[in-house]
N, C-alpha and C positions, 0 to 999 in steps of 0.2 A: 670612495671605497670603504667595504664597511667589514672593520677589523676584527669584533666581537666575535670570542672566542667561543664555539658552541659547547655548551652546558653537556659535559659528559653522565650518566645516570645508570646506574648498576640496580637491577632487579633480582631479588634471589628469596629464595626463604620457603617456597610451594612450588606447587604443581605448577611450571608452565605448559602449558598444551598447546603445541605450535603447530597442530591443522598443516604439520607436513608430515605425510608419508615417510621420508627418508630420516626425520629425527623425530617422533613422534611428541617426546617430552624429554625435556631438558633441566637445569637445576639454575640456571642462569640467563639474562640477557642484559646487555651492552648499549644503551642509546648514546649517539652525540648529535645533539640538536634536536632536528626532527625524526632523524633515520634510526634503524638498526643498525649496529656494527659489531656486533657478537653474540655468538645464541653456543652452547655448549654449557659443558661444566664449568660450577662456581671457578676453579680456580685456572681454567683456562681463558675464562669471559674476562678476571680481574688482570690475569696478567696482560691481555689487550690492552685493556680500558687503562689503565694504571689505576694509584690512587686517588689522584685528583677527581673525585666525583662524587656523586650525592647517592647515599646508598637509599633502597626501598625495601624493604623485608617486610614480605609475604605476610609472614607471619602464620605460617600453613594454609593460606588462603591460596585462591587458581587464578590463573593467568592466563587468558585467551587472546586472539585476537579482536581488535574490537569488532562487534558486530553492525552486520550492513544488512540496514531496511529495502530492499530489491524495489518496492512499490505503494510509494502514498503520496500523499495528496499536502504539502505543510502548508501551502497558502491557502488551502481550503480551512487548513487544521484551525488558522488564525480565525474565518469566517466563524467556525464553529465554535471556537472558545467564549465567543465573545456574543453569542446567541443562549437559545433556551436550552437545555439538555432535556432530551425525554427517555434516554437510555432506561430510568429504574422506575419506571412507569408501569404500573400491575394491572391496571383496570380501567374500566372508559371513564367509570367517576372522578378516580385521580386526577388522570387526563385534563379531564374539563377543568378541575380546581385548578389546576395550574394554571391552564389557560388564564382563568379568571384572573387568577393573584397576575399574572405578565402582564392584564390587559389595564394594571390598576397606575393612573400617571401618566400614559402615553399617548401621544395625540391620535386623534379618531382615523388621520387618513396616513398612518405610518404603519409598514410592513412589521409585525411580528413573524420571527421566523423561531419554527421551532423542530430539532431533530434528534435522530435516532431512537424514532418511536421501533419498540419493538412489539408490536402488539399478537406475535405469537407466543409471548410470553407473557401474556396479561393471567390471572390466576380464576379465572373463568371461564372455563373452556369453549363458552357458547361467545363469547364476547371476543375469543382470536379469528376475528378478520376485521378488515380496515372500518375505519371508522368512516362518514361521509358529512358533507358539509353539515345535513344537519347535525349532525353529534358537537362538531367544532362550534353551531351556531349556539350552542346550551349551555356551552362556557365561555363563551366571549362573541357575544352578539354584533356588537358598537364596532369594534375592531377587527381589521384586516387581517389576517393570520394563516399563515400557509405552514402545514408541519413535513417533514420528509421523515422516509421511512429509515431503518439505519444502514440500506444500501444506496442511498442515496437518489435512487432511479425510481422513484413512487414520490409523489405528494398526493397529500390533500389540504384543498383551499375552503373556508368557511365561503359564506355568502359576501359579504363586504368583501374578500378577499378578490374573490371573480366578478363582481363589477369592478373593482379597480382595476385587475388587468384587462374588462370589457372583454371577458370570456362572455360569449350566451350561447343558447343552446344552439346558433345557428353556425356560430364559431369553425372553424377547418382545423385538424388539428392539423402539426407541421408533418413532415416524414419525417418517421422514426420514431413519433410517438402515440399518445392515445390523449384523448377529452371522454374520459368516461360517461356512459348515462344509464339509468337504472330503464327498466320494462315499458316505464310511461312517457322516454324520451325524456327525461330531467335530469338535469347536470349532480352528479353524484359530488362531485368534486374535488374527483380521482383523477389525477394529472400522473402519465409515466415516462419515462424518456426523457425525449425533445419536448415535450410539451411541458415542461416543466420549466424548460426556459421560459414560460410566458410570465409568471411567477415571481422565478429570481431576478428577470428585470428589474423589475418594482422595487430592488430591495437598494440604501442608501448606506454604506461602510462609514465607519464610525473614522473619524477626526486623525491626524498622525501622531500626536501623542498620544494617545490610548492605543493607536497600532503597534507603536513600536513598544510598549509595556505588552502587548499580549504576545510579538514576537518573542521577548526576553522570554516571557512564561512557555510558550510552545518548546523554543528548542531546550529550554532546562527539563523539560518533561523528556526530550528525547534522550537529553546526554543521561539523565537518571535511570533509562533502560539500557545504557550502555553501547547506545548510538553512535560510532563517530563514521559514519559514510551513509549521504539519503540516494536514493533514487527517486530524487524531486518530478513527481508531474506537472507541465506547467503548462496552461491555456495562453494563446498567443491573440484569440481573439472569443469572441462569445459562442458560447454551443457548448457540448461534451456537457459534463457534469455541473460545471459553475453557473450554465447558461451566459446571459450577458454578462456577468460578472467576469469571465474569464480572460475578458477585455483590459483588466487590469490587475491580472496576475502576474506579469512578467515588469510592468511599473512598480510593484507592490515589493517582489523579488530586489527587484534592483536596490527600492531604496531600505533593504533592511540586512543588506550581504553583508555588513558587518557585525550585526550582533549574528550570524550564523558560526557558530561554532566545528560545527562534522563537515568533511570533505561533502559535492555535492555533486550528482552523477545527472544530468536534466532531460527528461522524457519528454519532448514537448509536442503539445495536439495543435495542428493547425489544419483550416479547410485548404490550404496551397502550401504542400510538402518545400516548395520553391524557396521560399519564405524564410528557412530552416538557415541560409545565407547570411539572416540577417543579423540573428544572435550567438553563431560560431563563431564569436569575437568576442575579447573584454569587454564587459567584467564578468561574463556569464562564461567563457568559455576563454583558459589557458593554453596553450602550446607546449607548455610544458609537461614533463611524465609527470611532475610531483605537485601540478596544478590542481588549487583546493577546488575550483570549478570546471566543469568539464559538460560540456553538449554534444548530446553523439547518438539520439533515439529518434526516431518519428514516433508520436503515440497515437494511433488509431481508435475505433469502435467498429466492432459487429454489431453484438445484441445486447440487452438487455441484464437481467439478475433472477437467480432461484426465488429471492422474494416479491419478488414483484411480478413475477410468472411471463417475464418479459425475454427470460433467456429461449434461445432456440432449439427446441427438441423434436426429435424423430416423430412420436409422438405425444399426444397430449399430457397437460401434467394430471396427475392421480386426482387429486383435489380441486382442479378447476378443468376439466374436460372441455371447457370452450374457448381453454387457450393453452395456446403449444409456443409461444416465444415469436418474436421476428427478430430480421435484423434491422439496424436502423440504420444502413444503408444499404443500397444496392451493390450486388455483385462487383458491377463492372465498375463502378463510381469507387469501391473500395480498391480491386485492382489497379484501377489508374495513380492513385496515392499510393501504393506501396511499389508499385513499379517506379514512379518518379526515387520516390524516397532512395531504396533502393539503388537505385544508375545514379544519384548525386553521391553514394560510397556510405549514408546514414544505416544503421541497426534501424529495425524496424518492431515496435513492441502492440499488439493488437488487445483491446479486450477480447475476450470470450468465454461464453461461462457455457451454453448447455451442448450437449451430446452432439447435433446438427450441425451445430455454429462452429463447432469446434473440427469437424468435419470439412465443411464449407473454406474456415481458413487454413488447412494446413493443405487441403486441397490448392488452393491459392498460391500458396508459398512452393508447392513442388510446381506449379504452372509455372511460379516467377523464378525458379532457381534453373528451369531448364530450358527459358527463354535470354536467362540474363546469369550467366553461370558465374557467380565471385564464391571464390575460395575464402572460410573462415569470417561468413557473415551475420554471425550469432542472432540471428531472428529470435524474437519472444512470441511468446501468447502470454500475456499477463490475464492471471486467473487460473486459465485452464480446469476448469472445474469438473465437468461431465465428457471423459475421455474412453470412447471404446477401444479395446487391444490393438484393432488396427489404426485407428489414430495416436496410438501409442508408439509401434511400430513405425509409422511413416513420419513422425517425430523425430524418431533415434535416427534415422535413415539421413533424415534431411537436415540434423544437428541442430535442431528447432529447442531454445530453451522454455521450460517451463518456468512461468515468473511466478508462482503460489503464492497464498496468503491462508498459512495453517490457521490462525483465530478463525478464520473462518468454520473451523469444525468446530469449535468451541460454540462460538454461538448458533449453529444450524444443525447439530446433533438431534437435539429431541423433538424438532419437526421435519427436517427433510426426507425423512420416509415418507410421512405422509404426504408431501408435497411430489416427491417421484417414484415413489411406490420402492418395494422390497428389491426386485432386480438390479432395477437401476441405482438403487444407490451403490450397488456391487464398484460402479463407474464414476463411484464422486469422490474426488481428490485422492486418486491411484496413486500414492505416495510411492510405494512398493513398486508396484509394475511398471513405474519410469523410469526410478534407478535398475531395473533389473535390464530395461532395455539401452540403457545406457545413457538417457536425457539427464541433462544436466539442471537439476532443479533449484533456483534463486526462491529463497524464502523472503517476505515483506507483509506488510500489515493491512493496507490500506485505507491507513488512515485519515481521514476520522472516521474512517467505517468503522474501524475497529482499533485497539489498544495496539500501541508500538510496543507494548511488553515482549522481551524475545524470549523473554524464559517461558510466558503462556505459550506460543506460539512454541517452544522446544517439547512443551508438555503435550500438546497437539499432536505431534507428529510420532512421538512416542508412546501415546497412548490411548489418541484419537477417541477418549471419552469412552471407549467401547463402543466406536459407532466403526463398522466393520473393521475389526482389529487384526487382520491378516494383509489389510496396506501398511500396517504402520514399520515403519521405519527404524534404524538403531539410533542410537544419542550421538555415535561417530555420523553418521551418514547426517544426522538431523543437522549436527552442529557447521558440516560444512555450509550447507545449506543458507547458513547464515552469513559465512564467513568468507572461504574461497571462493562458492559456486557465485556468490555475488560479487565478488570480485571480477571473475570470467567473464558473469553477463553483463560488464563495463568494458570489456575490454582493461582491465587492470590488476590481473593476476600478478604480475611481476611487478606492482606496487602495495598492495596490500590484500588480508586475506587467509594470509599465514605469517607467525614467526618466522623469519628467516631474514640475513644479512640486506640490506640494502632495498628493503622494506619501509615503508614509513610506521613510525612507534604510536601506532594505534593498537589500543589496547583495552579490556575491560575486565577489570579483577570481579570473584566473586566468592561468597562467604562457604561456596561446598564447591567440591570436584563432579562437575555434572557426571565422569567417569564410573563415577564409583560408589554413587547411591544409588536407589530402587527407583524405575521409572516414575512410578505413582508420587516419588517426591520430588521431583525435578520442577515443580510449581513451586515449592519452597525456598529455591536459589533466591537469591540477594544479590542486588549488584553495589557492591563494596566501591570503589573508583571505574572512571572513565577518562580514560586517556587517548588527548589525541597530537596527532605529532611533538608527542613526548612533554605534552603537558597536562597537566590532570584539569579537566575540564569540571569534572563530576566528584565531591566525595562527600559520600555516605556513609563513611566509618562516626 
């Protein structure tokens, strides 16, 4: 029996903003152990508490709940730390240097991988669109190299790269994806989708000591945006995003659940939703309400992405007229998995990103909620990108949550016009027009798509770059977004989410009161500490 007496903790000295309704903001909070056990005024928090306790003063600094990443990817995140970066990449010359200098040491018949190329941001206007093998073949000829684009659903493979996976031109590509070729029948070396898994097979994961160093480093990046809750995606076998890789995401998971610090909520993709049996059990999945692991999503795919012109539109996109998106599965094949998922009692979370797709599944979902009626079954669309009013509308209707990822306007501001022309962007990431309809929208990053930063992603929503500034949202409405709304779409509002009594002491201090400064500054926030069940995990002071 274990007799240790939980550590009582008194916070006081700023703004706490408890993301409750009913007490908005308070002068005091009360932890003992892991939990909440007072929220009120200083001198009624202390009389609780008594004095036996370790006081925290503010020090005029704010006090939120900790915030919760709705959707990313951290065993990917691992993949990518530990790979090339091509995020601040301006031009195809760079590019190539890089390449060069990676290629320089490393044996002739080993995968270089390299991502988040953003090459609609190269500083040449003529030079934004993808690069093709031969470009990759100009900086690193000898070596095998496959770069991804930074939504991860585009590669391109140099030449050595496609005789290794014994791509030729005469190749099939899989369903759901593409083997691009230029006018003259010749492999471009544009791989999107599923095809993309032909690829990342190839690729061989570095050793366990160096994995579990680059885990320490991943989740300190998290607890440093003030992280403490993931809504972990996690592949159970190969496909989706990882390709073959994904085959050892959930081995990978297991063996690093202890340097994991933030509560972990697990989204997981499998081709047999049945399967889902096998890891709603320890160590992945608790019984308990105040369980740091928890499994409880099926994670799906429709379509594709805005940048890889792979997402599904009504019509064509502006700047490539010869492609309108598919999806990368069939209709029926994707109803069959969300019906199972579904009738086994699982949440169900779907990619989709364009106008059509988005369409197609919510259509689905009103198929499956009136053939298979469960009350309070918080379905997602993680993404939800290109949403018309009436799939806005049939949203709210059908209690369908939106799983967003604001950085995303961050970085697709100064090209997505061009990409779906003036109208349509009217319909990308309707921040506005879902809370008005009353969807409950989970904010996340999608990481390594993008920075787990939650303060860029707070900046996003309330100020959306001035890329149509009549969706944006207020800093209340944003912040829940972060906090309760993701809460809810775990099913775990009544454990964390908001300040209030009997709550676990997740928490993340920061250097301004996002309340009470000018939206345009709200990128300027600092996160001061990160605390999670009442221990500081993170400090940045």
């Amino acid at each position: 029996m274990n007799n240790v007496k939980a550590v009582k903790q008194l916070i006081y000295g700023g703004p706490i903003i408890t993301i409750n309704d009913n007490q908005p903001i308070v002068e005091a909070v009360g932890i003992e152990g892991e939990k909440i056990v007072a929220v009120g005024s200083l001198e009624s928090v202390k009389k609780q508490i008594g004095s036996d306790c370790i006081e925290l003063n503010l020090n005029g600094k704010s006090l939120l709940p900790g915030f919760i990443d709705s959707h990313l990817h951290p065993i990917a995140f691992l993949f990518f730390l530990f790979n090339l970066d091509l995020a601040n990449i301006k031009s195809l010359k760079e590019l190539q240097e890089t390449l060069r200098e990676a290629c320089v040491g490393k044996p002739n018949d080993s995968l270089i991988i390299g991502l988040s190329l953003k090459e609609e941001e190269f500083e040449n206007p003529e030079e934004r669109v993808l690069p093709t093998r031969w470009d990759l073949d100009k900086g690193c000829p000898d070596h095998p190299i496959f770069i991804l684009r930074y939504d991860g659903h585009l590669g391109v493979a140099n030449t050595k790269a496609l005789e290794l996976a014994g791509i030729t031109e005469s190749t099939e590509a899989p369903e759901g994806g593409e083997i691009r070729k230029n006018d003259k029948g010749e492999l471009t070396g544009i791989l999107s989708e599923l095809a993309t898994n032909l690829m990342l097979s190839k690729y061989t994961l570095p050793n366990p000591e160096i994995l579990n160093k680059i885990a320490k480093e991943a989740f300190e990046i998290f607890s440093s945006n003030g992280l403490t809750t993931l809504h972990g995606i996690v592949q159970m076998e190969g496909g989706a995003e990882m390709g073959d890789l994904g085959a050892i995401e959930l081995p990978v998971l297991k063996s690093i659940m202890d340097r994991i610090p933030q509560n972990w909520y697990s989204l997981i993709y499998t081709h047999n939703p049945k399967k889902l049996k096998r890891v709603k059990k320890p160590p992945l999945h608790g019984e308990g309400k105040y369980s740091k692991f928890k499994v409880g999503c099926l994670k799906l795919f429709a379509d594709g992405t805005y940048g890889s012109a792979t997402a599904l539109m009504h019509e064509p996109f502006s700047d490539q007229p010869d492609k309108q998106g598919f999806m990368v599965i069939s209709t029926e094949d994707l109803y069959e998995k969300m019906k199972i998922g579904h009738n086994l009692g699982y949440q169900i979370g779907i990619h989709v990103i364009g106008d059509k797709g988005n369409r197609v599944v919510v259509d689905l979902y009103d198929r499956l909620l009136s053939e298979f009626p469960r009350a309070d079954h918080r379905h997602r669309i993680e993404h939800a990108s290109s949403l018309t009013p009436d799939v806005i509308k049939d949203m709210g209707r059908l209690g369908i949550i939106a799983s967003c990822q604001p950085p995303f306007i961050n970085s697709e501001y100064t090209w997505l016009c061009k990409r779906l022309g003036e109208k349509r962007c009217k319909q990308a990431y309707p921040m506005k027009s879902l809370v008005k309809e009353g969807v409950v929208i989970a904010s996340g990053s999608d990481c390594p798509i993008e920075s787990t930063s939650v303060i860029l992603g707070l900046h996003a929503l309330v100020t959306r770059n001035g890329f149509v500034p009549e969706e944006c949202i207020s800093i209340e409405e944003a912040l829940k977004t972060y906090t309760i709304n993701g809460a809810y779409a775990a099913f775990q509002e009544d454990v964390k989410g908001s300040i209030e009594v009997g709550k676990l002491a997740d928490f993340v201090i920061l250097d301004k009161n996002p309340l009470e400064i000018p939206n345009d500054k709200i990128k300027d926030i600092n996160v001061v500490k990160t605390i999670i069940r009442g221990k500081v995990i993170y400090d940045g002071s």
